[in-house]
PALUM-677141 format. One line per 5 residues: their letters; for each residue x, y, z of N, C-alpha, C, O. Coordinates in Angstrom, 3 decimals. Example, Ala and Ser with C-alpha at 12.3 -4.5 7.8 and 13.67 -1.06 7.14 Angstrom:
AS) 13.190/-5.690/7.800/12.300/-4.500/7.800/13.200/-3.300/7.800/14.236/-3.319/8.465 | 12.850/-2.250/7.080/13.670/-1.060/7.140/12.900/0.030/7.870/13.409/1.138/8.039
END
This chain:
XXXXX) 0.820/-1.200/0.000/0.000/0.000/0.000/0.862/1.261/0.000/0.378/2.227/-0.590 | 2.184/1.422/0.624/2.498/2.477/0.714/3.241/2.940/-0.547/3.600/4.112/-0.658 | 3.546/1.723/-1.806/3.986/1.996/-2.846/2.975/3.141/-3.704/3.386/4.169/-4.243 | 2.091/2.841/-3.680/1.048/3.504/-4.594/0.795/4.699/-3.771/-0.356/5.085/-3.977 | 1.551/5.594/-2.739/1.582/6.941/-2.491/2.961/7.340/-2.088/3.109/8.075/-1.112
XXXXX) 4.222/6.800/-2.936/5.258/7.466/-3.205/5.822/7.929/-4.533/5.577/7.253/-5.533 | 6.476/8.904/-4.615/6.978/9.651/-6.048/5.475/10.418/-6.484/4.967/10.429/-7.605 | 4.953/11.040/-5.238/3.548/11.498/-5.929/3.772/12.815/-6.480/3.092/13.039/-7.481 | 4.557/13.774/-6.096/5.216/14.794/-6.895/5.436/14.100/-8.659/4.883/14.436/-9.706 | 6.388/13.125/-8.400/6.581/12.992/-9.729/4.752/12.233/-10.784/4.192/12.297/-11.879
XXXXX) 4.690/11.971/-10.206/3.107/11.331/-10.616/2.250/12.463/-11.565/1.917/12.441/-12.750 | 2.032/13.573/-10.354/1.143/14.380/-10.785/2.398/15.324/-12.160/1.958/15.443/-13.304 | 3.402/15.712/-11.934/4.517/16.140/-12.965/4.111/15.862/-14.207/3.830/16.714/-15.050 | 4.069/14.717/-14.353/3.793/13.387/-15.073/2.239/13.488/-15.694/1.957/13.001/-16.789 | 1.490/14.028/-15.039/-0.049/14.067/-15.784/-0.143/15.745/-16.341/-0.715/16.191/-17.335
XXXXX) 0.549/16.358/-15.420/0.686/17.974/-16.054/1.365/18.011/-17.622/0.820/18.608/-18.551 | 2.838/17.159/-17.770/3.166/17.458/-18.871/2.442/16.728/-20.071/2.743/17.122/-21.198 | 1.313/15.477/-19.926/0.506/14.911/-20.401/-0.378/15.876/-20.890/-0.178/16.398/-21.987 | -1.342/16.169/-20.186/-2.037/17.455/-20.821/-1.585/18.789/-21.318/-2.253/19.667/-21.863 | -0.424/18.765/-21.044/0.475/20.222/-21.855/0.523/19.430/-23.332/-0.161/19.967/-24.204
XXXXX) 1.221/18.265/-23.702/1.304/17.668/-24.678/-0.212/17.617/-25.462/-0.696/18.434/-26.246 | -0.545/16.850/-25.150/-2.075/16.953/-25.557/-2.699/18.135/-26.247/-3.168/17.946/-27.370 | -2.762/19.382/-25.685/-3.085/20.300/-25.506/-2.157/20.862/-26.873/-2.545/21.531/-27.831 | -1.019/20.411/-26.619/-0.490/20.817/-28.092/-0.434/20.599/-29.523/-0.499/21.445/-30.415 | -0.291/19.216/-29.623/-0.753/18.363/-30.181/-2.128/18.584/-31.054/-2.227/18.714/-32.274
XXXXX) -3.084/18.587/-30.123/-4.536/19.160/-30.754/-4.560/20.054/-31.133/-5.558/20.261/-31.823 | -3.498/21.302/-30.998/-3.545/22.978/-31.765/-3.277/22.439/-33.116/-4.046/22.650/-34.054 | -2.001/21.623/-33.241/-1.709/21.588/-34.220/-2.290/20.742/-35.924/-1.785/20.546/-37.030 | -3.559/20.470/-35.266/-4.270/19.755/-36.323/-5.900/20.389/-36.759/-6.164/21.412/-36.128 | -6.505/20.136/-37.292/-8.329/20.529/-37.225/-8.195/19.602/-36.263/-7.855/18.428/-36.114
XXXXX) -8.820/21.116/-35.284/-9.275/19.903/-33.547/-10.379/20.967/-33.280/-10.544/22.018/-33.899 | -11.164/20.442/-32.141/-12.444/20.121/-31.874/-12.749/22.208/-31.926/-13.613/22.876/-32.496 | -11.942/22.476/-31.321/-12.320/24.299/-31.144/-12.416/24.666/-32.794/-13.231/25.497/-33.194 | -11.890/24.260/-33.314/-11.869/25.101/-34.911/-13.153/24.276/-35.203/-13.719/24.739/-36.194 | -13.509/23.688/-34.910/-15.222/22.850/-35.748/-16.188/23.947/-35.214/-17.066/24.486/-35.888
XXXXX) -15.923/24.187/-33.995/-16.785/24.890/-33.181/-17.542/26.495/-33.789/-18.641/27.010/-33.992 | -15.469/26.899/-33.921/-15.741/28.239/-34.315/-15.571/28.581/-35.845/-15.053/29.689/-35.983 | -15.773/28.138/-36.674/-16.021/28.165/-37.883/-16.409/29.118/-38.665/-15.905/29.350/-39.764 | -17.530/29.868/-38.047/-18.224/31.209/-38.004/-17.075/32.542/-37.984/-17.126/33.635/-38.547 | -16.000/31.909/-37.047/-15.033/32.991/-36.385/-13.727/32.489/-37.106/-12.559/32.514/-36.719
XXXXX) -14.286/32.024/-38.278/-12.857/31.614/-39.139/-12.963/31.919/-40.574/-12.069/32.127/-41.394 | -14.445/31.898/-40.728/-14.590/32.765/-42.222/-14.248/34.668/-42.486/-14.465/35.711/-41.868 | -13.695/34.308/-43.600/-13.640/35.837/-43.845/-14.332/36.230/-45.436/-14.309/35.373/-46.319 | -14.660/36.973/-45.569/-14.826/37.803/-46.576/-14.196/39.296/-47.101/-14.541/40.302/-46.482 | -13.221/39.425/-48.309/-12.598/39.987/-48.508/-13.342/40.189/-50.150/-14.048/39.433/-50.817
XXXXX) -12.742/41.729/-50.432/-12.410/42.134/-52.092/-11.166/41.449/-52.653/-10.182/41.019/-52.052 | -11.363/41.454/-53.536/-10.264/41.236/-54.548/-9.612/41.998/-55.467/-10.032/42.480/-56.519 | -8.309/42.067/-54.845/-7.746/43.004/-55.813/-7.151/42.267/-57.005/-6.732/41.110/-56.982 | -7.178/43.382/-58.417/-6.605/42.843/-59.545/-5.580/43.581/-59.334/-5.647/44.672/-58.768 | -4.325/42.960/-59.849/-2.925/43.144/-60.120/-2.623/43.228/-61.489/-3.369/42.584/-62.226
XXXXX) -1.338/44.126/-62.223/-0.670/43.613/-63.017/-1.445/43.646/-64.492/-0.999/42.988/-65.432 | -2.585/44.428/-64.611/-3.170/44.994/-65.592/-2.684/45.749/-66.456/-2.332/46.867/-66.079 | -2.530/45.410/-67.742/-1.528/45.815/-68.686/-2.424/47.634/-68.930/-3.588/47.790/-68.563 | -1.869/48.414/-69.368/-2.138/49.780/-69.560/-2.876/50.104/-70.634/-3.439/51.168/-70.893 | -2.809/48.692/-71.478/-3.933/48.927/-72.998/-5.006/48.252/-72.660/-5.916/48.473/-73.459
XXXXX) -5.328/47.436/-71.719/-6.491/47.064/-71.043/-6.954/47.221/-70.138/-6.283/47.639/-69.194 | -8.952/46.841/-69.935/-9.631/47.705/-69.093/-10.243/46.437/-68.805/-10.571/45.620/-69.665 | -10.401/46.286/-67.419/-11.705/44.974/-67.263/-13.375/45.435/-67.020/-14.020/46.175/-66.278 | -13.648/44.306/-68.370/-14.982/44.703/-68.496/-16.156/44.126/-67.579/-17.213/44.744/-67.456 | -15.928/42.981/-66.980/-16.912/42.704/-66.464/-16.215/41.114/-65.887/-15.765/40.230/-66.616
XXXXX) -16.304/41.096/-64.268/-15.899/40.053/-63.579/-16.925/38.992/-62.936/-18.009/39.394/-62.512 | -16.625/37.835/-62.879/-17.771/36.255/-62.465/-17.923/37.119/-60.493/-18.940/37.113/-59.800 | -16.687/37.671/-60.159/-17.180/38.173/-58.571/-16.027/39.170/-58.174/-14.974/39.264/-58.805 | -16.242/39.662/-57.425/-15.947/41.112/-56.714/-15.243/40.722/-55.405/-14.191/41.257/-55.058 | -15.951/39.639/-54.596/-15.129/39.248/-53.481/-15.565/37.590/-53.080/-16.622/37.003/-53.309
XXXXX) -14.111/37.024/-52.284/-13.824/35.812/-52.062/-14.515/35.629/-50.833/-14.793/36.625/-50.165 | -14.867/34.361/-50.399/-15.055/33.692/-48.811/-13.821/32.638/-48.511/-13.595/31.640/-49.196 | -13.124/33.023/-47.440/-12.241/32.050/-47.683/-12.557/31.171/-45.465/-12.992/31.787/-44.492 | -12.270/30.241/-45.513/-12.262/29.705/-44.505/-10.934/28.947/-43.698/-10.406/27.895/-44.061 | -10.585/29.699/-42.619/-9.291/29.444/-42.015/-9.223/28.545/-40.566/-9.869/28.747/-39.538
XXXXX) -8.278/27.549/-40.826/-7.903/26.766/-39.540/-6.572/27.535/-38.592/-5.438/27.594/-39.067 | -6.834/27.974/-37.511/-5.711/28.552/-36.768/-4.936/27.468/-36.539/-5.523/26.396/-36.389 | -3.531/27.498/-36.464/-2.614/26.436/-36.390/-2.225/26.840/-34.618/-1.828/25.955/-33.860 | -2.387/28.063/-34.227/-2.309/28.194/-32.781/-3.244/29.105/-31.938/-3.506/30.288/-32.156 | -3.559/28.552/-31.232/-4.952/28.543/-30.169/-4.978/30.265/-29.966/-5.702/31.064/-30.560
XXXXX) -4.295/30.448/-29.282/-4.002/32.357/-28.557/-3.880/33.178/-29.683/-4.454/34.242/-29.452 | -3.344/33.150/-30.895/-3.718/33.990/-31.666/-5.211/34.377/-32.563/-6.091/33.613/-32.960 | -5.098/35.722/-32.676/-6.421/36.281/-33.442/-6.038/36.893/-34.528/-4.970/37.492/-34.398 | -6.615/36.966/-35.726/-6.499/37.451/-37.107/-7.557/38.346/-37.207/-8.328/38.378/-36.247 | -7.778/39.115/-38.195/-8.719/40.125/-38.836/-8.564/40.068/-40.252/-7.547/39.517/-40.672
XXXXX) -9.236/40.449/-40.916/-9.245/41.021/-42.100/-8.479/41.481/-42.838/-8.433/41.339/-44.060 | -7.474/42.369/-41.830/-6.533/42.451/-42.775/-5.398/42.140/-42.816/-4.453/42.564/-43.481 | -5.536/41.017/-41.736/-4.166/40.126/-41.626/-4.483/39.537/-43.477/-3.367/39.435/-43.987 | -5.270/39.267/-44.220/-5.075/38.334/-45.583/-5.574/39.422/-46.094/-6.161/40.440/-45.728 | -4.825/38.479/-47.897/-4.815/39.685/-49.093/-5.535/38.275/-50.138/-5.166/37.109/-50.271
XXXXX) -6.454/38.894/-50.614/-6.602/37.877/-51.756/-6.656/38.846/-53.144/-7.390/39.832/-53.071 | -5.960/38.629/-54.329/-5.480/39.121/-55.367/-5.349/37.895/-56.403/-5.337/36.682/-56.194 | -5.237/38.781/-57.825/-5.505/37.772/-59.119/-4.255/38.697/-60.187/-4.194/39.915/-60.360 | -3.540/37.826/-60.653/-2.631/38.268/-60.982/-2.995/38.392/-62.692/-3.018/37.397/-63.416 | -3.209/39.483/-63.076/-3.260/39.648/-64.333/-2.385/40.070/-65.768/-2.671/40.320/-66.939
XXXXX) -1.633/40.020/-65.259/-0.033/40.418/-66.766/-0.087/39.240/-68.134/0.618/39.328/-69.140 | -1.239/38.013/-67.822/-1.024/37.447/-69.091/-2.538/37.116/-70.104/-2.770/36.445/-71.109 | -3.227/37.876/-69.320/-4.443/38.085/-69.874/-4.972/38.756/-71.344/-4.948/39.985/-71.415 | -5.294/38.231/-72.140/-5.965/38.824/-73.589/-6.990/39.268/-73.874/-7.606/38.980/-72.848 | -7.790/39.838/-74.579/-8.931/40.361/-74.723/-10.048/39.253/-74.850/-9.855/38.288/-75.590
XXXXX) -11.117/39.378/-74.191/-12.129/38.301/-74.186/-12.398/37.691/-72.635/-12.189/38.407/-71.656 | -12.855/36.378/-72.509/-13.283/35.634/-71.104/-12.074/35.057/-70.782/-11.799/34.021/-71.387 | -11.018/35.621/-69.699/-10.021/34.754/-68.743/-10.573/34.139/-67.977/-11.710/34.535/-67.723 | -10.141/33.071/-67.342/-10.270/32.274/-65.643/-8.767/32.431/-65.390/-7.726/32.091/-65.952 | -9.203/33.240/-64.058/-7.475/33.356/-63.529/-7.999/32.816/-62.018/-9.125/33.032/-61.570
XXXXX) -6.757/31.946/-61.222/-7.327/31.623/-60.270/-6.902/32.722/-58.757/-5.986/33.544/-58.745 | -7.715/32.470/-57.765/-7.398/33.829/-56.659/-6.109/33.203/-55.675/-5.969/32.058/-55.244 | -5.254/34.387/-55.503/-4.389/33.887/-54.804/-4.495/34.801/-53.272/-4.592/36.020/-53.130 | -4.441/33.782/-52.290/-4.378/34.845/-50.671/-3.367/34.654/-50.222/-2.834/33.546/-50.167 | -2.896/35.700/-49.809/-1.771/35.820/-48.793/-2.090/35.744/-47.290/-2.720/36.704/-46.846
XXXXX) -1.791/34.851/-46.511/-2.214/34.801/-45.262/-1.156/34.659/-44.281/-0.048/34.375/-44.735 | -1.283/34.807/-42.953/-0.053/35.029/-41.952/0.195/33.137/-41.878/-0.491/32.174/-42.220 | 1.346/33.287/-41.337/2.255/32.421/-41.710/1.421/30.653/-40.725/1.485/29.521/-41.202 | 0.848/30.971/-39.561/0.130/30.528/-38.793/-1.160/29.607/-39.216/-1.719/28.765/-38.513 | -1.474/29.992/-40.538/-3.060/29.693/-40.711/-2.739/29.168/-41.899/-1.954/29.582/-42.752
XXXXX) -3.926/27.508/-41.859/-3.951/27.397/-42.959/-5.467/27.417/-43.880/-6.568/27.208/-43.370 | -5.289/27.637/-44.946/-6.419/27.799/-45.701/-7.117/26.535/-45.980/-6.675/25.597/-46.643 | -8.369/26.628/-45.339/-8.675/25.110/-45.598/-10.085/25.211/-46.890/-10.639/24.197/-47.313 | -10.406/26.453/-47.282/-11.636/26.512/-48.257/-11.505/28.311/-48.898/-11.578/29.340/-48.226 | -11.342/28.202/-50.051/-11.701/29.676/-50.854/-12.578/29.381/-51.820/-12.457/28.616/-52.776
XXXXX) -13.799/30.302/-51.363/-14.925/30.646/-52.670/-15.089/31.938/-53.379/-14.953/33.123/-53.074 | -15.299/31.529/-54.030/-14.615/30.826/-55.546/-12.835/30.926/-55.620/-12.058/31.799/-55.235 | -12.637/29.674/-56.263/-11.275/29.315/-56.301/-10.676/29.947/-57.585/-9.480/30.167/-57.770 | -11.907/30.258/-58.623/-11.266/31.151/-60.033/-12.258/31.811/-60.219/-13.398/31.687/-59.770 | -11.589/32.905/-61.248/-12.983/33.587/-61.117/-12.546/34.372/-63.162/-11.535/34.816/-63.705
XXXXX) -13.978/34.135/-63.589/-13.841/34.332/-64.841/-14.057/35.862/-65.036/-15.097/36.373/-64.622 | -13.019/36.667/-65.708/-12.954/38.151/-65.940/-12.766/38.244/-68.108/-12.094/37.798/-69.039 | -13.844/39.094/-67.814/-13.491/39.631/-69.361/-12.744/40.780/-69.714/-12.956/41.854/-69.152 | -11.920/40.652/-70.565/-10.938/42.130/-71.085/-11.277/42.604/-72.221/-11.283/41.867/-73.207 | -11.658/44.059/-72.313/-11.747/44.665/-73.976/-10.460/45.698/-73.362/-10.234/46.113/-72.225
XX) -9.562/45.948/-75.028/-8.825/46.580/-74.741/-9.133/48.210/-74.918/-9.873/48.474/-75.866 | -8.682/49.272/-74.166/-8.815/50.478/-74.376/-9.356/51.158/-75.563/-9.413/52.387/-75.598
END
């Protein structure tokens, strides 16, 4: 009997760094808080066009702005809006219907687990 109430310091040590592990472990994957807050992980942003040649004008775009949906890779941090950039890179575009696809820039922490729409069809007439 008296075995099973010695090294109890180390015992409980022992269940603390268990749930520190744990605890980490689960940040680092889709775990149960990101299902939760989902709501508090979507964003909605404009889209900027880039890289528009000077003899062309865009005439008319499939959308104006993205939904994109983010998994935090660590628990204590918070993002906004304008922590991400979503942009469409246009320098090889011709006159008529492109699909160019959207690219976001996001902090280094987060990963992108859903962007709507993933391309987005833009028409060009030139000047």
């Amino acid at each position: 009997m008296n075995n099973l109430y010695k090294n109890n310091r180390f015992k409980i040590l022992a269940v603390f760094i268990a749930l520190l592990l744990w605890f980490y472990v689960n940040n680092q994957t889709d775990n149960f808080w990101s299902i939760l807050n989902r709501g508090n992980n979507l964003y909605q942003m404009e889209i900027e066009m880039k890289n528009l040649s000077d003899e062309y004008k865009i005439k008319d775009s499939s959308e104006r702005n993205v939904d994109i949906l983010v998994d935090k890779r660590d628990f204590f941090s918070t993002y906004t809006r304008a922590d991400f950039k979503a942009y469409i890179i246009l320098d090889d575009v011709r006159p008529g219907e492109n699909i160019k696809k959207v690219i976001i820039d996001s902090p280094v922490n987060v990963k992108i687990l859903d962007i709507e729409p993933e391309y987005i069809k833009i028409t060009i007439d030139e000047k």
